[in-house]
N, C-alpha and C positions, 0 to 999 in steps of 0.2 A: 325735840326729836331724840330718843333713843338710837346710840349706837349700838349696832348688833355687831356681835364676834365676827369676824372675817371664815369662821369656818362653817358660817352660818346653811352657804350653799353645799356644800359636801359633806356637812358632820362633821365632828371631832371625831379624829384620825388618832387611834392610839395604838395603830401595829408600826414598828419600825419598818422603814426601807431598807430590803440589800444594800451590798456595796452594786450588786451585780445588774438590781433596779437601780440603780443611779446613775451608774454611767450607761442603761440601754436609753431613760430618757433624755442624760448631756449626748446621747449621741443622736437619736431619732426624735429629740423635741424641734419646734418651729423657733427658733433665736431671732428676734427682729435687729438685735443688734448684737456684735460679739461678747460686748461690756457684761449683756446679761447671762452668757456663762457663767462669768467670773463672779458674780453677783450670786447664782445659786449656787455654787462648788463654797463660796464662802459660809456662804449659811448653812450648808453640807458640815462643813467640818469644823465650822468653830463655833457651832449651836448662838451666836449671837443671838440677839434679838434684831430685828427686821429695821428698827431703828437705830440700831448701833453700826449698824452697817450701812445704811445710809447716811449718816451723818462722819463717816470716818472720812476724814484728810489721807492724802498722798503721805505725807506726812509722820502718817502712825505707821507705815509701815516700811519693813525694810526685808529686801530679798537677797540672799546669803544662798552659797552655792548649793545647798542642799536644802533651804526650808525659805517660806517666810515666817518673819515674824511680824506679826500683828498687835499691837497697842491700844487694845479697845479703850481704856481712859475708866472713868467711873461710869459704875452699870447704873443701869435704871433699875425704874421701881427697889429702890432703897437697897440695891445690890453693892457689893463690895468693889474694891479699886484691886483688880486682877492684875499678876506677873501677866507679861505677853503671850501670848498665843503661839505656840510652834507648831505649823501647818510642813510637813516635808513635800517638797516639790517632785517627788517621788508618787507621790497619790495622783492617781486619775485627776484630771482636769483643773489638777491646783496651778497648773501651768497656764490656765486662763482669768485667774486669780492674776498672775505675776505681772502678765500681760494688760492686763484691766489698770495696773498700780502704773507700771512704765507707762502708757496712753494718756497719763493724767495729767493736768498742768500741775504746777506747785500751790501747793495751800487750796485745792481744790477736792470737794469729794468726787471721791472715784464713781460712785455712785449716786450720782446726783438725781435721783429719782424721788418722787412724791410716793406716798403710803399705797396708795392704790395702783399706780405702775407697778410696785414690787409687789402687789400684790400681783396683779394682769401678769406679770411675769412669769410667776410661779404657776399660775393657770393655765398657762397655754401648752407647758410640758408635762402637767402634772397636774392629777385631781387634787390637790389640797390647798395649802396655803402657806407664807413663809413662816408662820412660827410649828410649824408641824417639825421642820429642820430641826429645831431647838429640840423638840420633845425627842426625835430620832435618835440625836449625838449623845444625849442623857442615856437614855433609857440603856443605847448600844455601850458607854462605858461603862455602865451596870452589868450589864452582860456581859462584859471582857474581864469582873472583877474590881475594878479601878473601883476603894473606899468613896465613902460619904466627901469626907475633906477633900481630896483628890476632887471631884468631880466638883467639888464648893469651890476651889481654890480654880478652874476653870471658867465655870460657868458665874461664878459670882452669886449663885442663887442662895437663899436663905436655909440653914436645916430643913424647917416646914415645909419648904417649896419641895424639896429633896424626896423627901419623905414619899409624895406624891408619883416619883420616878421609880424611887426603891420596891415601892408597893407591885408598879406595872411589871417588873422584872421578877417580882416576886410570887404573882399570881402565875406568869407563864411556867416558872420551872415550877409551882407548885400543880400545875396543870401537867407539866412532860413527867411529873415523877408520877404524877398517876396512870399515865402512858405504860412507862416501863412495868410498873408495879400490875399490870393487869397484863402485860405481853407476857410476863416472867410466867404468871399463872397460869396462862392459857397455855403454855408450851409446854409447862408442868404435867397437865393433865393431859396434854397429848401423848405423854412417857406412858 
């Protein structure tokens, strides 16, 4: 049997979410339990992969007055061994992140969810699927300026992988500058 992408049902999703989409669905999505907040905000903001975050221990993390910080360990698919994660507990809903972590027993994942629960998860708030998160956090520190290494030294991802992010940010402002470049002209000739 062929496994099919989990974005099978909805397409691949290549527009970034708002900040402002995110928090309307943490606040108007169906939560069957509160863990699953904590579970999306994380994938929200520290583009893991969908199994790096279920397989994290109470353990890898520690919440400091102003942030967590998070210990992903070695990335998958032949990704680098990342500095920690500083999530500031100042961001929308990273406060059900802290929460999720304190609820835990010790040496236990916080997230003790199977592939397709996390997946069910993400559905029931949200047309897409958990690695769209990933493609989100990229694409958006692209868009905020943050370099190649910079986003490498985060995400653990390979150049090549990168590459593939750089491009998506790349076409949009190449699409808004053609925006400007025709509004410019049209007002022009309204003179």
């Amino acid at each position: 049997m062929i496994k099919l992408p989990w974005y099978r049902t909805s397409g691949k999703l290549m527009t970034p979410i708002s900040d402002e989409d995110f928090i309307k669905v943490m606040t108007d999505g169906y939560f069957v339990k509160r863990k699953h907040k904590g579970f999306i905000a994380l994938l929200y903001y520290s583009a893991v992969r969908k199994s790096e975050a279920l397989r994290a221990k109470k353990e890898q993390f520690r919440i400091l007055n102003d942030r967590v910080i998070f210990e992903v360990g070695k990335r998958l698919k032949h990704g680098l061994q990342t500095p920690p994660l500083n999530i500031p507990l100042s961001a929308p809903y990273v406060d059900e992140i802290s929460w999720s972590i304190m609820n835990t027993e010790p040496k236990h994942a916080v997230w003790p969810y199977s592939s397709k629960t996390a997946y069910n998860i993400v559905r029931r708030i949200f047309p897409g699927y958990p690695h769209y998160f990933r493609l989100n956090r990229i694409t958006t520190f692209f868009e905020e300026g943050w370099n190649i290494a910079q986003v490498r030294t985060w995400t653990g991802l390979s150049l090549n992988a990168l590459e593939f992010y750089v491009g998506l940010v790349d076409v949009k402002r190449m699409g808004e500058s053609l925006g400007r470049k025709y509004k410019e002209t049209s007002v022009n000739e309204k003179k």
